[in-house]
C-alpha positions in Angstrom: -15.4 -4.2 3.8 -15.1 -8.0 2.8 -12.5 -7.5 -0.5 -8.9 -7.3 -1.1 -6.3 -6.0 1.6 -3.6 -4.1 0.7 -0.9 -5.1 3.0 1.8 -2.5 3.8 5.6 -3.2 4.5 4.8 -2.8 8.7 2.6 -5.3 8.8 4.9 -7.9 6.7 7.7 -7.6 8.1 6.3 -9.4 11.6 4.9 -11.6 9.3 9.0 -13.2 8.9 10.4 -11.6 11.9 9.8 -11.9 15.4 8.8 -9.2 17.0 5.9 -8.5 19.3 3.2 -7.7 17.0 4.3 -10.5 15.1 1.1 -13.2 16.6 -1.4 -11.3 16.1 -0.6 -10.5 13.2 -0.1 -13.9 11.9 -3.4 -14.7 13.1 -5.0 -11.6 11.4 -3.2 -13.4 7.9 -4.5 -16.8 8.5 -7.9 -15.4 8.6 -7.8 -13.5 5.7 -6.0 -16.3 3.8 -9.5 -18.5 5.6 -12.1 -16.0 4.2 -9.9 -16.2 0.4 -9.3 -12.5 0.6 -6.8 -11.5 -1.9 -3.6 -9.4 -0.4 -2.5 -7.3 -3.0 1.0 -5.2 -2.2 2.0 -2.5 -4.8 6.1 -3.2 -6.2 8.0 -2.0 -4.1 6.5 -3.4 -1.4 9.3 -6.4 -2.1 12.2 -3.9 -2.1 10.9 -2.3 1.1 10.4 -5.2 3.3 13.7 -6.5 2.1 15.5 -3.5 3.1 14.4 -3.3 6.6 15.5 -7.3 6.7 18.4 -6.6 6.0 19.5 -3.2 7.4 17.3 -3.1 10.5 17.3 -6.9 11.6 20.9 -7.9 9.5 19.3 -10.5 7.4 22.1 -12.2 5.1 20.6 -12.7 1.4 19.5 -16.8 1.8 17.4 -15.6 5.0 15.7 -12.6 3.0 15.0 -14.9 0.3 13.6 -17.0 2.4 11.5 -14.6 4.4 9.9 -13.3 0.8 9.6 -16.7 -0.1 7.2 -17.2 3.4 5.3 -13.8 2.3 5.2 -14.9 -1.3 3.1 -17.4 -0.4 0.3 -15.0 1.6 0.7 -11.9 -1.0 -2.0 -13.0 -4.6 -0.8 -10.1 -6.5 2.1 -7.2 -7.2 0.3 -4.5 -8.2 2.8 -2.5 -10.8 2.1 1.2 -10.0 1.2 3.4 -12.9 0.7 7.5 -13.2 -3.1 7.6 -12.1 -2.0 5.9 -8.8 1.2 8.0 -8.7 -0.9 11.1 -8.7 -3.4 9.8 -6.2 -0.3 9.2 -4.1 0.8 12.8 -5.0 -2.2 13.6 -4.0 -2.5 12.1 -0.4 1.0 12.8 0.2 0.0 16.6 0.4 -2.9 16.0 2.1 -1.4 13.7 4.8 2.1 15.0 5.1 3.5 11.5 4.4 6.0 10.3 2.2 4.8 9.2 -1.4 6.4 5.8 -0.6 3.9 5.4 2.4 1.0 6.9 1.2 0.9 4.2 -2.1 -0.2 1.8 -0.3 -3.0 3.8 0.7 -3.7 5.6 -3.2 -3.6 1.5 -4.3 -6.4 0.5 -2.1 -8.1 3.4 -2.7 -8.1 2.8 -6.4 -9.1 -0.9 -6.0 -11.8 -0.6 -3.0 -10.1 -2.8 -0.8 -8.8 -2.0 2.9 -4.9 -1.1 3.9 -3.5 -3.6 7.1 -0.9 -1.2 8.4 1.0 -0.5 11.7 2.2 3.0 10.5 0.4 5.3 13.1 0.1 8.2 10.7 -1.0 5.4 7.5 -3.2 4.4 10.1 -5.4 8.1 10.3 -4.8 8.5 7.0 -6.5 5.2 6.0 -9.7 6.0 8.3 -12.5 3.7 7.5 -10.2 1.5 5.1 -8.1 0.6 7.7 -7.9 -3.6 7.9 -9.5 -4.1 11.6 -6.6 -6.1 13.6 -7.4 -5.2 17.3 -4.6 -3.4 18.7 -4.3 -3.1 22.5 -6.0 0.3 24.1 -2.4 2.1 23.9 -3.5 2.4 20.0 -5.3 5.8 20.4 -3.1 8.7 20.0 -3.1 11.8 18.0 -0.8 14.4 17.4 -1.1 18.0 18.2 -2.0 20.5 15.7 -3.9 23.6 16.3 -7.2 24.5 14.8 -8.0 25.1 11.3 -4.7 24.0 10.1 -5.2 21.8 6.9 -2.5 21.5 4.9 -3.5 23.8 1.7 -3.9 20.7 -1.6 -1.7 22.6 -4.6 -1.2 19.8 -6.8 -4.4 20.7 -8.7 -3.5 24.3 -9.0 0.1 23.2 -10.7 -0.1 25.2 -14.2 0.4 22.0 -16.3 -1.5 19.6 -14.3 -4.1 20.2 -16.7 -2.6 19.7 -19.9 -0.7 16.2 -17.9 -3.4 15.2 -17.7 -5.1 15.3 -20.8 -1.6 13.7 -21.9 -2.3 10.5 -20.2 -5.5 10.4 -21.8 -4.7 10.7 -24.8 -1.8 8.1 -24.4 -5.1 5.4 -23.5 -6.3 6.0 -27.2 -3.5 5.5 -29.0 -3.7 2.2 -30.8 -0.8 0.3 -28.9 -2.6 1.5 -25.5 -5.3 -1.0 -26.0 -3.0 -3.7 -26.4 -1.5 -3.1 -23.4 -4.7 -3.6 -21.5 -5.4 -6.6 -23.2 -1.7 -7.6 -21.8 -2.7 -6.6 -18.3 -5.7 -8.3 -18.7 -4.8 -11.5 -19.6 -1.9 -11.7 -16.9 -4.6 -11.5 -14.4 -5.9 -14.4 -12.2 -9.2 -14.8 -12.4 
């Protein structure tokens, strides 16, 4: 894959702050930035990486504004989250057994064929082939143990009303202000 990357929280926050992943991926970013790939985060990427400024690393507010400044300048585009990604999320959540909040960045660059840069181990599997190639020393390769035909059981689809929720948000695209609101999205977009 040559596209967009979505870049997840794990990866941004070496990006700001030292720490020993943080020149690679620097590097990884300054190629990307090279080959004009767009780095698309979804919204609360920005509420993410500023909480584990300032809880895990004891960033004061000037320093986090500064440090989203710095990744304001790599990141093209906020992607705002709507209910086909939520459920995609939903979706992966079950599948993956990781949080919703996690697994969004992976439903986003699912939905826009791009790749996911992550250091989050189990985002990491999960992603598979999407994953943004940053070579990782050898100690990468690790899997957890889980016996044999063990797949988590997917019950979203079998919840009673997922039908009907469905053909809801359907039929919300064809009411007559829906279009409008494409148009809006639409026109925000950079070319």
């Amino acid at each position: 894959m040559t596209g967009s990357i979505v870049l997840d929280a794990s990866v941004a926050v070496p990006l700001v702050h030292r720490e020993p992943e943080s020149d690679r991926w620097r590097l990884v970013a300054a190629g990307w930035l090279r080959e004009n790939r767009r780095i698309i985060v979804p919204d609360h990427f920005w509420l993410e990486v500023s909480n584990t400024l300032i809880r895990r690393h004891r960033y004061g507010g000037g320093a986090v504004l500064e440090a989203l400044h710095l990744l304001d300048e790599v990141v093209a585009e906020t992607a705002v989250l709507g209910r086909p990604t939520l459920l995609l999320a939903i979706d992966r959540a079950e599948r993956f057994g990781l949080s919703t909040y996690d697994v969004t960045y992976l439903a986003l660059a699912e939905s826009l064929d791009a790749e996911l840069a992550t250091m989050d181990r189990a985002l990491e599997r999960a992603a598979g082939p999407r994953l943004a190639s940053a070579e990782r020393p050898s100690h990468r390769l690790s899997e957890e143990w889980e016996p044999y035909d063990s797949s988590p059981r997917v019950t979203w689809p079998d919840y009673s009303g997922a039908a009907s929720y469905l053909s809801s948000l359907r039929a919300e695209l064809r009411r007559p202000g829906a279009n409008r609101i494409a148009e809006v999205r639409g026109s925000t977009a950079p070319a």
